[in-house]
C-alpha positions as CSV (number, residue, x, y, z in Angstrom):
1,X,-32.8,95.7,-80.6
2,X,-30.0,93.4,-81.5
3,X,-29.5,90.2,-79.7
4,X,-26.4,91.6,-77.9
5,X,-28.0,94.3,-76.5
6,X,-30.4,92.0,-75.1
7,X,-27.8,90.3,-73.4
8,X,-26.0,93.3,-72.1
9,X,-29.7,94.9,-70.9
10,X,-30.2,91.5,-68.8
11,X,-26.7,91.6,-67.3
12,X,-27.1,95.2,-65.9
13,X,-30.4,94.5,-63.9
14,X,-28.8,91.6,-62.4
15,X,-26.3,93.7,-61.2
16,X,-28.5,95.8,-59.5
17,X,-30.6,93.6,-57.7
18,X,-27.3,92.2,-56.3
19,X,-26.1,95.6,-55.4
20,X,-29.9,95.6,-53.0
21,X,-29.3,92.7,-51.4
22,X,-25.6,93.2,-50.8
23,X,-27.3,97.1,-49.3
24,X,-29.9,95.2,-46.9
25,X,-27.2,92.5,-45.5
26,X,-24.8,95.4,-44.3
27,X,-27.9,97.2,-42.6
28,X,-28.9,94.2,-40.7
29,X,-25.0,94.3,-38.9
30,X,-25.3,97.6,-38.0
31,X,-25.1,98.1,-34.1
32,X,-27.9,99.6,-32.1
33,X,-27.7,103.1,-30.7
34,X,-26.8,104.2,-27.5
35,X,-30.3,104.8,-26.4
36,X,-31.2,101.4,-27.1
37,X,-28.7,99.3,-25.5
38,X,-29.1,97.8,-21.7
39,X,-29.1,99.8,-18.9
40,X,-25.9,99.4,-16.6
41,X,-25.5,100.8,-12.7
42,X,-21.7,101.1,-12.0
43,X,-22.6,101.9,-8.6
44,X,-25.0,98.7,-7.9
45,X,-22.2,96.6,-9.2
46,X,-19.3,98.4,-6.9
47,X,-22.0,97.5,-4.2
48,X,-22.8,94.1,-5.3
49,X,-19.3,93.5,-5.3
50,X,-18.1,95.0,-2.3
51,X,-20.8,93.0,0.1
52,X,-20.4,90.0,-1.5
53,X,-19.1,87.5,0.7
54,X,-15.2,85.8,-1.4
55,X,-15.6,82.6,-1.6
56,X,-12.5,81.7,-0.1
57,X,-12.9,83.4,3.1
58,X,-12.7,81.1,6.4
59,X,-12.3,77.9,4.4
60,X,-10.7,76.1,7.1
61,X,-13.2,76.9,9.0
62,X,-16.1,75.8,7.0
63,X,-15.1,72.8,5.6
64,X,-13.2,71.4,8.4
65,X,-13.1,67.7,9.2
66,X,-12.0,65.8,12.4
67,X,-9.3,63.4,11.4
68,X,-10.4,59.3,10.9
69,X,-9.4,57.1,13.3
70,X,-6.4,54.8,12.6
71,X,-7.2,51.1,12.3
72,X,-5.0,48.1,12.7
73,X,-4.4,46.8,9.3
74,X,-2.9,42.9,9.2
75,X,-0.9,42.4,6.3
76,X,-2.0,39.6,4.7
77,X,0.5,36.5,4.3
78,X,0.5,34.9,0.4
79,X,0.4,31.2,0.3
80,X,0.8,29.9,-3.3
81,X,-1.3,27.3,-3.5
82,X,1.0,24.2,-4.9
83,X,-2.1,22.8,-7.0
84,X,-3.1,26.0,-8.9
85,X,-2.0,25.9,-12.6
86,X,-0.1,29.1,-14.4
87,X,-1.6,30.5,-17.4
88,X,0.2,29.4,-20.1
89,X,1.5,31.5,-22.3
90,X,1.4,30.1,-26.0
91,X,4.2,32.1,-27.7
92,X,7.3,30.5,-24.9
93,X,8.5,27.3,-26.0
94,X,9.7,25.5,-22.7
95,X,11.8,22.0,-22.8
96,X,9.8,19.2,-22.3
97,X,11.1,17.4,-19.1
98,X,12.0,13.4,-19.4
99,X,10.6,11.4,-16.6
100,X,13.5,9.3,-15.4
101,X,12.1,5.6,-14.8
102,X,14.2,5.4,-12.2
103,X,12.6,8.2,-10.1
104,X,9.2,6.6,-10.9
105,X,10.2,3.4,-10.1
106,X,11.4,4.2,-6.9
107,X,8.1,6.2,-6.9
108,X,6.3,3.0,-7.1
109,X,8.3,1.2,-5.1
110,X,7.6,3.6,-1.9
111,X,3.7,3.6,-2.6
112,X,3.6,-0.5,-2.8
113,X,5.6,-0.7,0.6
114,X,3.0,2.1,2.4
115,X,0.5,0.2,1.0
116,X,1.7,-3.2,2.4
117,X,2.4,-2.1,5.8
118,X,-1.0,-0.1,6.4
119,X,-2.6,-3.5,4.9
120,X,-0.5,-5.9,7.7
121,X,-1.4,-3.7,9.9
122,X,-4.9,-3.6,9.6
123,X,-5.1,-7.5,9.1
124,X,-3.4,-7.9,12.4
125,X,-5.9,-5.4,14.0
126,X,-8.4,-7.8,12.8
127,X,-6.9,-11.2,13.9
128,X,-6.3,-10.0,17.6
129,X,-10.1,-8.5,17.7
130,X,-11.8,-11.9,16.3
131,X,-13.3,-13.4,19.0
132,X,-14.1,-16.2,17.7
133,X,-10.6,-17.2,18.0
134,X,-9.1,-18.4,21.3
135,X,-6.0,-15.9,21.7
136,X,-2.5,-18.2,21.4
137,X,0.2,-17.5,24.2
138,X,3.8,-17.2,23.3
139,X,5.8,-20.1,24.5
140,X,9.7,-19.4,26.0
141,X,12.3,-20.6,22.6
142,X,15.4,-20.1,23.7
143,X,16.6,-19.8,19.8
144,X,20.2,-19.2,18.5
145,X,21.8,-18.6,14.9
146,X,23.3,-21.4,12.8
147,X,26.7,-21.5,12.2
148,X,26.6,-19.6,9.1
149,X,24.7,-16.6,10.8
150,X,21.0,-18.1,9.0
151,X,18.3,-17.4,11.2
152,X,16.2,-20.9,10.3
153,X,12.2,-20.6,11.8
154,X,11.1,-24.0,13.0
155,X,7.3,-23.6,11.7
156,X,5.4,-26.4,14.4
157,X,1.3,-27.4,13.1
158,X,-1.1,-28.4,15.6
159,X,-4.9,-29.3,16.1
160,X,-5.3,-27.8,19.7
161,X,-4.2,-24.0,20.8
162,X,-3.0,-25.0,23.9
163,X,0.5,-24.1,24.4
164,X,1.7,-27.4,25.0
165,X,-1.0,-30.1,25.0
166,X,-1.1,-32.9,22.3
167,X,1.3,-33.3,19.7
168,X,2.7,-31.3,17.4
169,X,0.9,-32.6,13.3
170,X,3.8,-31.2,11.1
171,X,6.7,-30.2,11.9
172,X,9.5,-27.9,9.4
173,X,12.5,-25.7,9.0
174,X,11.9,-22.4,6.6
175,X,15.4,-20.8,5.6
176,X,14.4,-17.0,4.2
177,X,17.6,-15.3,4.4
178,X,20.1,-17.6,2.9
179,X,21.7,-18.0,-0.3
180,X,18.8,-18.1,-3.8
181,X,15.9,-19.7,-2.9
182,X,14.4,-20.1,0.4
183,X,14.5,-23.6,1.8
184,X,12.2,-25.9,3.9
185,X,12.8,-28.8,5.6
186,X,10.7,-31.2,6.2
187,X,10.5,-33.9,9.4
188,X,8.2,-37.3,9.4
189,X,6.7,-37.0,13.1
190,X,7.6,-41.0,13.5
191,X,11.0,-40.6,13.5
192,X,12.4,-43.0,16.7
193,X,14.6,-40.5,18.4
194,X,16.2,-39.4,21.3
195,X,15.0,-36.5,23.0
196,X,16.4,-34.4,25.8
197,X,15.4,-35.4,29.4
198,X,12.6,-37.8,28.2
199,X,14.8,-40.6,25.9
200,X,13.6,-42.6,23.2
201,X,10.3,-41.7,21.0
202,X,8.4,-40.2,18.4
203,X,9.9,-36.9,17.2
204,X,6.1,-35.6,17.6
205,X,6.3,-36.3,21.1
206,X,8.5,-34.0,22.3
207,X,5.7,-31.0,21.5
208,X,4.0,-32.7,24.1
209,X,6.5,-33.0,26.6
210,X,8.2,-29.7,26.9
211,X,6.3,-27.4,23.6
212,X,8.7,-25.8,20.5
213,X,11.7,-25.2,22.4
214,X,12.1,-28.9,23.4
215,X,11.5,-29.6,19.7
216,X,14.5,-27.1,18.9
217,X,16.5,-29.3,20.8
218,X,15.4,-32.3,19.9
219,X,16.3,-31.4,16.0
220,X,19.7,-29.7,17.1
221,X,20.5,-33.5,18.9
222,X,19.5,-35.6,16.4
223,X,20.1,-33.7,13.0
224,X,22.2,-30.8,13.7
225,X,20.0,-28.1,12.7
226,X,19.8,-24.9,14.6
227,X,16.6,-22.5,14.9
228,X,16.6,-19.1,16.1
229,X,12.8,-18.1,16.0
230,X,10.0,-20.4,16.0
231,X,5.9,-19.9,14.5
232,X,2.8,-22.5,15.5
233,X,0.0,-22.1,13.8
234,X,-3.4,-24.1,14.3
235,X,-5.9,-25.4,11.5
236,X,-8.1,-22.9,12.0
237,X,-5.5,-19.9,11.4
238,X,-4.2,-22.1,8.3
239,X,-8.0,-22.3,7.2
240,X,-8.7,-18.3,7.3
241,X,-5.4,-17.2,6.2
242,X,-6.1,-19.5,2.6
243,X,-9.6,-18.2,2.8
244,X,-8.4,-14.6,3.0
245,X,-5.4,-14.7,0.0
246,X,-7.5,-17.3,-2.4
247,X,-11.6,-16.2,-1.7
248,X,-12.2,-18.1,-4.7
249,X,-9.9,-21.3,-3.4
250,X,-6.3,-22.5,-4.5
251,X,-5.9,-24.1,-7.8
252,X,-4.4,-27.5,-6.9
253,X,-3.9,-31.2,-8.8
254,X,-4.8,-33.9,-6.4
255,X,-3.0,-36.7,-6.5
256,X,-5.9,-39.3,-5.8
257,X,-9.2,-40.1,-4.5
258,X,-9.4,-39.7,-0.6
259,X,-12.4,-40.2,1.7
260,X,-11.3,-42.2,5.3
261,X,-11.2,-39.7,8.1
262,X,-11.8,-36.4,6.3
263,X,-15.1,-34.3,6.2
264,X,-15.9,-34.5,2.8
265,X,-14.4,-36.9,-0.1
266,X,-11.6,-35.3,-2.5
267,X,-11.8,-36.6,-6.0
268,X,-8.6,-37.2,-8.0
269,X,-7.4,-34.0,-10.7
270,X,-7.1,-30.3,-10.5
271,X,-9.6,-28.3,-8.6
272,X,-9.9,-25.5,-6.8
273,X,-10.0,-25.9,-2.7
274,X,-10.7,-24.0,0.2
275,X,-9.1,-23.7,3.0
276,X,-11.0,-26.6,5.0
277,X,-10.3,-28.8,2.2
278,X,-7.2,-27.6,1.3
279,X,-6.2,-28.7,5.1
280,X,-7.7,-31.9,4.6
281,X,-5.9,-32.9,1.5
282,X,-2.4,-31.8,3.7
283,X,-3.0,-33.8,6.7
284,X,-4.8,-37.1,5.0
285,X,-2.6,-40.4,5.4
286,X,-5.3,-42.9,5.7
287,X,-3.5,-45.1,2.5
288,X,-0.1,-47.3,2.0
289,X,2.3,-44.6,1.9
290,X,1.4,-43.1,5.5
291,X,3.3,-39.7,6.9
292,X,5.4,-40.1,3.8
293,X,2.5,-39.3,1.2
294,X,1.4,-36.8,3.7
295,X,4.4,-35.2,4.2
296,X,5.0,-34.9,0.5
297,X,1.3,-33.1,0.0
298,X,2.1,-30.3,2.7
299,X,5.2,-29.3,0.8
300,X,3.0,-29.6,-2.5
301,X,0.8,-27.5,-0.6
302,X,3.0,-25.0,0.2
303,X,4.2,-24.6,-3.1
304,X,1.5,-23.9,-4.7
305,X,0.3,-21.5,-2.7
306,X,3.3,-19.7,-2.9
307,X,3.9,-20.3,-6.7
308,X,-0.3,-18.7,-6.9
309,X,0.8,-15.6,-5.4
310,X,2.2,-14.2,-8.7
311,X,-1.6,-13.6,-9.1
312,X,-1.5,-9.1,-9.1
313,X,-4.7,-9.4,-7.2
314,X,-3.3,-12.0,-5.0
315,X,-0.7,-10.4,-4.2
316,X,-2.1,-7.1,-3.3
317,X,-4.5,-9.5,-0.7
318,X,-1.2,-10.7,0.7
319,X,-0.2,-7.9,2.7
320,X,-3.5,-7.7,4.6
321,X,-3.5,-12.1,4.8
322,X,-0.1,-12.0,6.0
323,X,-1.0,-9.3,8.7
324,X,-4.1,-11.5,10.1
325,X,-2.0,-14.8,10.1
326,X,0.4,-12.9,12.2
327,X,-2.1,-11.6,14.6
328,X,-3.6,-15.5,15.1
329,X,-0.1,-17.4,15.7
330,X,2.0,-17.5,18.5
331,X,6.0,-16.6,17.9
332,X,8.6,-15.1,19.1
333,X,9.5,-13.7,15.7
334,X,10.1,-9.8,15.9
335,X,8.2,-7.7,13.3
336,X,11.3,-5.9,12.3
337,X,13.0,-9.6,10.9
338,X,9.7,-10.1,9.0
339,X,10.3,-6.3,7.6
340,X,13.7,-6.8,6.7
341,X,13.5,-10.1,4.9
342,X,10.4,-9.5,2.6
343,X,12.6,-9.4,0.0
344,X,13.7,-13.0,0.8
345,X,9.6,-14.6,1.6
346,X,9.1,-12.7,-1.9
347,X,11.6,-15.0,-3.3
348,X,9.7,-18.2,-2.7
349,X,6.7,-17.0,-5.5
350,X,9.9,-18.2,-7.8
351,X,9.9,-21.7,-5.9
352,X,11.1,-23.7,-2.9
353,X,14.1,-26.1,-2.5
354,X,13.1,-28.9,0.0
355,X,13.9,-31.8,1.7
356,X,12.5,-34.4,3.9
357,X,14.1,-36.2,6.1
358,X,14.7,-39.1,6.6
359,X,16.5,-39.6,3.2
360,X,16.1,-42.1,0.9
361,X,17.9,-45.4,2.5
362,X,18.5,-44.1,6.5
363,X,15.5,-45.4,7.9
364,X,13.9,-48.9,8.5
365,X,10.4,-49.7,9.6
366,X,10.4,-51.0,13.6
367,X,8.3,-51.9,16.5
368,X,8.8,-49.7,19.9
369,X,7.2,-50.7,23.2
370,X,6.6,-47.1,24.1
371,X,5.5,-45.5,20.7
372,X,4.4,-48.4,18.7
373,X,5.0,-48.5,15.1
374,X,8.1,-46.1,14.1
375,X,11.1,-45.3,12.2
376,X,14.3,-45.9,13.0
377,X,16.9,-43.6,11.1
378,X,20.5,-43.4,11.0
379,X,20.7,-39.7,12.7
380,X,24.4,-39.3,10.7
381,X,23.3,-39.8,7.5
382,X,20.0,-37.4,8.1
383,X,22.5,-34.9,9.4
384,X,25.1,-34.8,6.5
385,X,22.1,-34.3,4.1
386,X,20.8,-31.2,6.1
387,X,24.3,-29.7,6.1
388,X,24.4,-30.3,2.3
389,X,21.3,-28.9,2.0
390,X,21.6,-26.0,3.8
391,X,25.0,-25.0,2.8
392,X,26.6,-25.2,6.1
């Protein structure tokens, strides 16, 4: 047998045994006979379906529910709440907003005044609540305006807080609401003058005899100088007020040793003082130059405290010290002219003009038999100099 045949030989009994299993597949996917499939009852089925209850029958009636009860319902009101922050979206490009400094200057401006009358207020509360400080009455003033429409405040110092026992320690004229600068007067209390219903004596003495508005008089006879309002203050309200603005004292120069009649020695060169000694070095006079060194250290005095109040801190105490000052002295200023010039008392941290009368060359030295040593002054000259000076 040749190869070929061999070949052909193989491929015919492959055929076949594919022709067998191809046979037995098709038998396998015959379907049964009759007598063997499932036995089916039409007539159990037409009976099954005829007593079967439809689903859908009495629906209503078996799936019927009572109807809920209505309830109030509140809508509710949306408040936006001011402080809660957007999201931000990163892809929109907004304008950035410029401040204007003038809106947060004015800004400024409004908080530092609500903060400076809350502060005077409080400090007031505090001064009229201290008892340890006998309460000072209001005297009668019968004020009026200078010529120019000024309203000058005749500022009176004493050692007592009786109305109008003793004599008056320092006596001066504060101009707020004039032209630049504020101005202050000041009077030597041995001035020889006349004064209304009593005659001839010490300018000091008319405190005594008939309180602030005799001395009003006296300085509108003698000088020409007209005072609408009037503030007296005692030591003991100039002591706390310094102790309240300067805790840590006011930074003065002193101009020399002093020890006679004070409670403690002051040495010579800047130091810082409190307010008992700071009082002490105002009112000494115990050396050659008299009232007229002492005179000249109270208006030192005064300038340097208000020349310290550029101090921030200082100045933010200010409100509060000016508010308990208040409360302590007695005048007949009304709070709504110490409102309304603020402006101008703010002007004095840039400096004071001053004067003190009497001038150079209008006064001599004299003997009186009433008042004892004094000075006699020539009451024109004075008066010219205070119209000068005031701009009258």
């Amino acid at each position: 047998m040749s190869r070929m045949d061999k070949y052909k030989k193989i491929h015919e009994e492959s055929q076949k045994e594919d022709k067998k299993s191809s046979a037995f597949r098709r038998e396998a996917k015959k379907k049964p006979k009759e007598d063997e499939r499932p036995y089916f009852d039409e007539t159990s089925y037409e009976k099954q379906r005829i007593y079967q209850k439809p689903q859908n029958e009495h629906y209503y009636e078996d799936h019927y529910q009572e109807p809920k009860k209505k309830r109030f319902r509140f809508n509710r009101v949306h408040i936006k709440n001011p402080f809660k922050r957007s999201a931000k979206n990163p892809y929109e490009q907004k304008p950035k907003k410029k401040r204007s400094w003038r809106k947060t200057l004015f800004l400024v401006l409004i908080l530092l005044f609500g903060y400076s009358i809350v502060a005077f207020g409080i400090g007031n509360f505090v001064a009229k609540h201290d008892s340890s400080m006998v309460k000072m009455e209001k005297q009668e003033f019968n004020g009026a305006a200078s010529e120019n429409g000024t309203k000058n405040i005749l500022l009176l110092g004493s050692d007592t807080r009786d109305n109008i026992s003793g004599r008056s320690d320092s006596m001066m004229v504060l101009q707020v609401d004039g032209h630049g600068k504020p101005k202050l007067i000041s009077f030597m209390r041995d001035m020889y003058v006349d004064i209304p219903g009593v005659g001839q004596n010490k300018l000091n003495a008319a405190y005594a005899y008939g309180g602030a508005d005799l001395v009003r008089q006296t300085l509108k006879t003698n000088f020409g100088i007209d005072c609408r309002y009037y503030a007296m203050v005692d030591f003991q309200t100039f002591e706390k007020g310094v102790d309240t603005l300067f805790p840590r004292g006011v930074q003065i120069d002193a101009e020399k040793d002093m020890s006679a009649y004070i409670d403690e020695p002051i040495t010579k060169g800047p130091q810082r003082m409190n307010g008992h000694t700071l009082l002490n070095y105002a009112r000494f006079r115990m050396d050659e130059e008299g009232d007229f060194g002492r005179v000249r250290r109270q208006q030192q005095v005064m300038q340097t405290v208000f020349g310290q109040l550029k101090n921030p801190l200082v100045l933010l105490r200010g409100p509060y010290a000016a508010g308990k000052i208040w409360g302590y002295l007695s005048t007949d200023m009304p709070t709504i002219f110490l409102l309304g010039n603020l402006f101008n008392f703010a002007k004095a941290i840039g400096g004071i003009e001053r004067l003190t009368l009497p001038v150079d060359g209008s006064w001599t030295y004299i003997d009186t038999a009433n008042a004892g040593s004094a000075l006699a002054v020539d009451t024109n000259q004075n008066a010219q100099a205070v119209q000068e000076f005031l701009g009258e």
